[in-house]
C-alpha positions in Angstrom: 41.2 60.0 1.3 37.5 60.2 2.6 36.1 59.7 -0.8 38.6 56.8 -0.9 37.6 55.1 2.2 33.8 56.1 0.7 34.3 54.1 -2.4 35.6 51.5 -0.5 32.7 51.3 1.7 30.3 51.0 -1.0 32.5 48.1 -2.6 32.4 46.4 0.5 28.5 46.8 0.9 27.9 46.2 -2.4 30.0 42.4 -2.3 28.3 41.7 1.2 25.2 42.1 -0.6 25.8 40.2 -3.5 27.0 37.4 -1.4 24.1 37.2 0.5 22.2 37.5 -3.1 24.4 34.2 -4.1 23.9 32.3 -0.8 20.2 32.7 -0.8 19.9 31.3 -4.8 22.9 28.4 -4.2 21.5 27.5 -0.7 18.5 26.0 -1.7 19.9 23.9 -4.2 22.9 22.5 -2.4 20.6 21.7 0.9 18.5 20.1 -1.5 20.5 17.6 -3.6 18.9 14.5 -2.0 18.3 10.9 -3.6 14.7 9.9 -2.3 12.9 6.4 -2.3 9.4 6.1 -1.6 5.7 4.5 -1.7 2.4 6.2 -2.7 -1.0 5.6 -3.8 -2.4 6.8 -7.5 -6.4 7.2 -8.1 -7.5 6.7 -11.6 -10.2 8.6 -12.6 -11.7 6.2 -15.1 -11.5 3.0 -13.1 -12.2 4.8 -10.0 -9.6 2.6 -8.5 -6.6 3.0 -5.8 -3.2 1.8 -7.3 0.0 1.3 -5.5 3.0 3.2 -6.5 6.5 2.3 -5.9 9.3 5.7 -6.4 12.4 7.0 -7.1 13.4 10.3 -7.8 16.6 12.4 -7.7 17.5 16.3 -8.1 20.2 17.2 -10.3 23.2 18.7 -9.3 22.7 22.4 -8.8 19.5 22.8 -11.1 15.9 23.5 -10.7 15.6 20.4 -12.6 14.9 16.5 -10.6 13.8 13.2 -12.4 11.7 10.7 -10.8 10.9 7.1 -11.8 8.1 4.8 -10.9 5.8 2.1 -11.3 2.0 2.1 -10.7 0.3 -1.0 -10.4 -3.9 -0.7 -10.7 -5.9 -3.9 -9.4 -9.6 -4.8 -9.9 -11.2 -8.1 -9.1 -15.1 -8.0 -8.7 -18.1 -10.6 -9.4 -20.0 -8.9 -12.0 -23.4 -11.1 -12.1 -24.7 -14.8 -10.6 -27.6 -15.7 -13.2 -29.4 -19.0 -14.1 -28.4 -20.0 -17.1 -31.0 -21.5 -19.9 -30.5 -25.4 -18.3 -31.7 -24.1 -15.0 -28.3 -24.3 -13.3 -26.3 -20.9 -12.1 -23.5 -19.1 -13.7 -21.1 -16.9 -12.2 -19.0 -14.2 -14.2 -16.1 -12.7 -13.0 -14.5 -9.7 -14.3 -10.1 -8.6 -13.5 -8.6 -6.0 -14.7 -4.8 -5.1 -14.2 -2.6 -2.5 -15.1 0.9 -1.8 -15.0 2.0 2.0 -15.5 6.3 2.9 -16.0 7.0 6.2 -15.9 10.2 8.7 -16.0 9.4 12.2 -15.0 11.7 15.4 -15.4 10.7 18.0 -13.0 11.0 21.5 -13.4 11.0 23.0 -10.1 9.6 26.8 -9.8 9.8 26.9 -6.3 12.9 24.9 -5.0 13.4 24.5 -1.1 11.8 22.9 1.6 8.4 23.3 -0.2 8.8 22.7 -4.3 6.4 23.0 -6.9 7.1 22.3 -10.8 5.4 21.2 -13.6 6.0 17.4 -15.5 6.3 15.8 -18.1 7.3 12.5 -18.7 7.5 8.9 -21.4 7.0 5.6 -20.0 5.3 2.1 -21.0 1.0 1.2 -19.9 0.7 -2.4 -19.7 -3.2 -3.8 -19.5 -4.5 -7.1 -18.6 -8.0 -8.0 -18.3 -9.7 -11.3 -18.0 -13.6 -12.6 -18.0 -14.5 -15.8 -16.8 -17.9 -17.3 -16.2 -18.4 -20.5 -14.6 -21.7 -22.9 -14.4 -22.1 -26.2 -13.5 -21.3 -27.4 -17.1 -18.2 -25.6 -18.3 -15.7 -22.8 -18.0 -15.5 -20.0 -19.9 -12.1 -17.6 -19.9 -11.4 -14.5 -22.3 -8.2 -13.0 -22.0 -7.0 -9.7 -23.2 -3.6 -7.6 -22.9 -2.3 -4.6 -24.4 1.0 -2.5 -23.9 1.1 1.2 -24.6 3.5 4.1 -25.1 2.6 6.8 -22.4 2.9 10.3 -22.3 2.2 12.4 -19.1 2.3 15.9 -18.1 0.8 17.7 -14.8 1.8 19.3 -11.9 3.7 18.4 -8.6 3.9 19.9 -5.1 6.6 18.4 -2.5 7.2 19.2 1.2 10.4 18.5 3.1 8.8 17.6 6.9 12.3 16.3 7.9 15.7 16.6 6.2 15.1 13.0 5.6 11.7 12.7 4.8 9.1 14.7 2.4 5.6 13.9 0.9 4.7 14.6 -2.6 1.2 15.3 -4.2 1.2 15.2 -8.5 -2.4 15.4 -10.2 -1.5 14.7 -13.8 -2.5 13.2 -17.5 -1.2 10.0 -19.7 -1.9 10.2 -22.9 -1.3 6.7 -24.9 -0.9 4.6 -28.1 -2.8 1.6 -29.1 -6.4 0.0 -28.6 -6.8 -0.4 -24.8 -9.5 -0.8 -22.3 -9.5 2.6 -20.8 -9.5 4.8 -24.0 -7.5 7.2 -25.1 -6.3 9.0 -21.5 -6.9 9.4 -17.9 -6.2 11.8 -15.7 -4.9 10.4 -12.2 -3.8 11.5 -8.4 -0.8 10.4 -7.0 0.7 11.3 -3.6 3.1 9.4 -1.0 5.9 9.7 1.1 9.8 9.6 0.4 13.3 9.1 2.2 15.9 11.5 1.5 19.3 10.3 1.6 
């Protein structure tokens, strides 16, 4: 009988324990199976310009794996030189540049509770739009230019729940693309922001 009640004991212990083994890998996941929509801000490294991003991004249903979609948009406008032209009068040139970045990310998270960190990867679309104009008293000059890439990305990501309803997000990463465009053959970027859980 006492090595009966023994054995039992030792079952009993040893399903506490694994139950408490299950909780703490199933917790995370299920208190963490939020929708989120947010805004950030992306640096590009080559343009050495701010860009506003606009996100999405969901976990899947009891994974280490999320998704996130989003769309950068880069802006430059700057007066690149007020000369005199060879009649004596003044010309004024004026160089924009725009770009339009559409990503999909899948997440892998490593670390998966109120503080996640994974790696990336991702496929989207670059759209680039630049535009010279140069203006003197005579006549108007405007060159135009556009180009639309396949993009490939991978990098890292960090994310930090401050409320059940809101986290912020940190993701240094790398596009690689297709095509003849303005910036080349990559850049490397920083992008961080802030996102409602729901």
């Amino acid at each position: 009988m006492k090595n009966i009640l023994t054995v039992l004991f030792l079952i009993f212990c040893g399903a506490s324990f694994a139950q408490e083994e299950y909780k703490s890998e199933v917790k995370p996941y299920a208190r963490h199976q939020y929708s989120y929509a947010g805004i950030g801000l992306a640096y590009n490294d080559y343009s050495e310009e701010l860009g506003l991003q606009i996100r999405a991004q969901s976990d899947f249903t009891n994974s280490r794996f999320s998704s996130s979609i989003y769309l950068t948009i880069y802006g430059e406008e700057s007066f690149i030189a007020s000369a005199t032209n060879s009649q004596g009068g003044t010309t004024n040139v004026r160089a924009e540049y725009r770009a339009y970045e559409f990503m999909v990310d899948v997440h892998y998270n490593i670390v998966h509770r109120s503080f996640k960190f994974y790696p990336l990867v991702g496929v989207g679309v670059l759209y680039e739009k630049a535009d010279l104009e140069a203006d003197d008293e005579d006549e108007f000059v405007l060159v135009e230019g556009s180009e639309t890439s396949f993009a490939f990305n991978f990098g890292l990501g960090l994310q930090y729940d401050l409320f059940d309803f809101l986290t912020v997000f940190a993701e240094p990463n790398v596009t690689i693309y297709t095509g003849d465009n303005f910036y080349g053959d990559g850049f490397g970027a920083f992008q961080a922001g802030v996102m409602y859980a729901f």
